[in-house]
N, C-alpha and C positions, 0 to 999 in steps of 0.2 A: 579540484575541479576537473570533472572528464573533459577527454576531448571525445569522444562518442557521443554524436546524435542519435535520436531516436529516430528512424526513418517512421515513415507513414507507414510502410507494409508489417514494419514489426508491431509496433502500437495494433494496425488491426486485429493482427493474429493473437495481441496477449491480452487482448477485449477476450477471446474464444476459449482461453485456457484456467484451471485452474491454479490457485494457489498452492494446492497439493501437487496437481503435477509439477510446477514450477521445484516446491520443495524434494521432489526426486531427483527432478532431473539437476539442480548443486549439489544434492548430497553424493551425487555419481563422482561428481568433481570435488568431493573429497569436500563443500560447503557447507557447515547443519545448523550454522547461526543466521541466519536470513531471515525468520519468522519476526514480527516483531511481536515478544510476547504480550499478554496482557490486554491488549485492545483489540474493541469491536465494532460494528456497523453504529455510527450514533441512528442509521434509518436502513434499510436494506434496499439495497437500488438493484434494477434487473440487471445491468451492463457494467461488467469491469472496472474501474480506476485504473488508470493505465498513465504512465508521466515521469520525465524527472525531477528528480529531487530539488528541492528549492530548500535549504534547510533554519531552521534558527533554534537556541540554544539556550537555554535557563541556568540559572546559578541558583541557591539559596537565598533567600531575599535575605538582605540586613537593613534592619529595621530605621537606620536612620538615613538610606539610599531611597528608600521608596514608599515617599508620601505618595497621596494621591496628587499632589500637584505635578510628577513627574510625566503625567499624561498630558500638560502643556507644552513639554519639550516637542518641535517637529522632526528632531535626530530621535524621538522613541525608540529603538529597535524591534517591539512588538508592532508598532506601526508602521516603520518603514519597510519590515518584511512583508505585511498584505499588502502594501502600496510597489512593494519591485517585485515580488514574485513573477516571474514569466508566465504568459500565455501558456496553455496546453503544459506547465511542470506542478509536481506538490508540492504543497508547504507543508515539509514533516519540524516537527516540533522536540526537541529533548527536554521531557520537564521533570524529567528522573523515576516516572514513574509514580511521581509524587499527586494523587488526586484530591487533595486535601484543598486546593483552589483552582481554578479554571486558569487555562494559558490562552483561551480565545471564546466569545461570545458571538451570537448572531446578528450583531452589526459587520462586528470584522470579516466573519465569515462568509455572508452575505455581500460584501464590498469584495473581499477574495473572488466568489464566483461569479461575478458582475464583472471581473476583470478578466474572466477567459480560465482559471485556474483550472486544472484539470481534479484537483480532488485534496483533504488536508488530514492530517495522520498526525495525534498526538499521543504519548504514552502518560499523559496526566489527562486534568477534568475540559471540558467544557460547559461554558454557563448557558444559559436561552439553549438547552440540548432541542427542544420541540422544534424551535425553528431554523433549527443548524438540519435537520432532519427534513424539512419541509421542502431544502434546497435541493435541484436535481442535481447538484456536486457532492459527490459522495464525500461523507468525511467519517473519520476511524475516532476512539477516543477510550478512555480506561473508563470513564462514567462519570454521568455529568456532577457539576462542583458549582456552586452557587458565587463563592469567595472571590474577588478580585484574583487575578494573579500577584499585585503587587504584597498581597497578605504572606504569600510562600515561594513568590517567582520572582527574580529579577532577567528581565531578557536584555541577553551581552552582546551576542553573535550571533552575525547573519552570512548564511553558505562558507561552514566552514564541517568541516566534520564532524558527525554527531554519534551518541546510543542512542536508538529509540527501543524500548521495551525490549533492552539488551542486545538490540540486533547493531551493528556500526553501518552507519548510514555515512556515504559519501555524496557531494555533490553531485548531480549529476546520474549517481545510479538511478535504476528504473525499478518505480515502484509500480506493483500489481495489488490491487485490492479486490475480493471478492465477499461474499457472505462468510466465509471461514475467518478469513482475516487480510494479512497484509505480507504480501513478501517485497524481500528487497535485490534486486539483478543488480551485480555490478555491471556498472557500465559495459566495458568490454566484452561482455557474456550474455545480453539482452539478445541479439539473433540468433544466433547456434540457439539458445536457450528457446524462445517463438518456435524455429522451426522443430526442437525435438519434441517439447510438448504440443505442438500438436498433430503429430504422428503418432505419441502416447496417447492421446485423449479417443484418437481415433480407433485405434485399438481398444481403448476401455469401453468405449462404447458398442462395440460389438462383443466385446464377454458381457456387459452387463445386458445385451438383449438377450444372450446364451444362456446366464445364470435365470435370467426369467423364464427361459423356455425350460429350464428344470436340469441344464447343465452342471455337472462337476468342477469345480475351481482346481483341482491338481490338474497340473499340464496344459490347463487352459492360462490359467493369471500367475504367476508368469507361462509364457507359451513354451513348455518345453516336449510339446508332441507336435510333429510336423503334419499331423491332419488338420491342427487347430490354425495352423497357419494356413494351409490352403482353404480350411473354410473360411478364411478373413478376409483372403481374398479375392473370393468368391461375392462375400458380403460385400467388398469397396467397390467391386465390379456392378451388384447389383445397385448398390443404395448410393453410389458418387464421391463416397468418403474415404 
């Protein structure tokens, strides 16, 4: 579990950034497993996913653990994770990857952002994908799965450390989702991390209005002629950025 909050100024700023910048700027710091492979938008929202990790955790179902009567149980751990998940964190999921059943449907999911969730990220299926889509909480998923979970999933563990689609997800770290996908900030590296990318972003967006005006990318992306820096900041000067 970290002890890093996520302050409010950081959360806004990594609304603003990409997931590519985000994956630059660890891989500077020597980071290149952050992505979490495999998963996509279940719906493509205009605004970030932005939040910490709430985690829970799958094992291989054994078949004499998980009748359907185990969804009587009120210690469920697939139901007691949408019922604690914090306000403003995600519920990232570990289901190995495995999309052959669904590890959450649009009741749960919908009870999830009813409760304030900031967004849910899973590396296996979701079931009711249309209406997990419908919700303004963005959620991530390898593609949807009609099957129970209990058919290929046993859920064990709730906020404890996980893989999602290879990436190791910690309590607590800060998850970014975008249209590309989903990166993961450790904890302690979520502001330095905000404030480089968006000085990066800042800069991309002024070679990409240069590459449209019919500019050369050598010396511009990366900036290694000192005219391309004083025309940029020239550009922040004019445009506020």
């Amino acid at each position: 579990m970290s002890n890093h909050t996520l302050s409010d100024d950081t959360r806004t700023k990594l609304k603003q950034v990409s997931t590519a910048s985000i994956a630059t700027a660890l891989f500077k710091r020597g980071l290149r497993n952050q992505f979490i492979q495999g998963v996509v938008p279940v719906a493509p929202k205009d605004e970030n996913m932005v939040g910490p990790a709430f985690t829970l955790r799958y094992i291989p179902a054994r078949e004499d653990r998980n009748p359907l009567t185990v969804f009587r149980n009120p210690d469920h751990p697939q139901r007691v994770a949408i019922e604690t998940c914090p306000a403003g964190h995600v519920l990232v999921m570990d289901g190995r990857k495995d999309a052959r059943a669904a590890t959450a449907g649009s009741i749960l999911i919908t009870r999830l952002a009813l409760r304030g969730a900031a967004g849910v990220v899973t590396d296996a299926g979701m079931r009711d994908a249309e209406g997990i889509g419908k919700l303004d909480m963005p959620a991530y998923f390898a593609k949807p799965s009609a099957p129970t979970n209990l058919t290929h999933h046993e859920a064990l563990d709730i906020n404890v450390p996980i893989s999602c689609g290879d990436a190791p997800v910690f309590p607590g770290d800060v998850m970014v989702g975008d249209k590309d996908g989903v990166m993961v900030i450790p904890a302690h590296l979520a502001d330095e991390i905000a404030d480089e990318c968006t000085g990066m972003e800042s800069y991309e967006d002024f070679v990409l209005a240069e590459v449209q005006a019919g500019a050369a990318i050598i010396g511009l992306y990366p900036a290694t002629r000192d005219e391309n820096l004083k025309k940029y900041e020239d550009w922040r000067a004019r445009t506020g950025r």
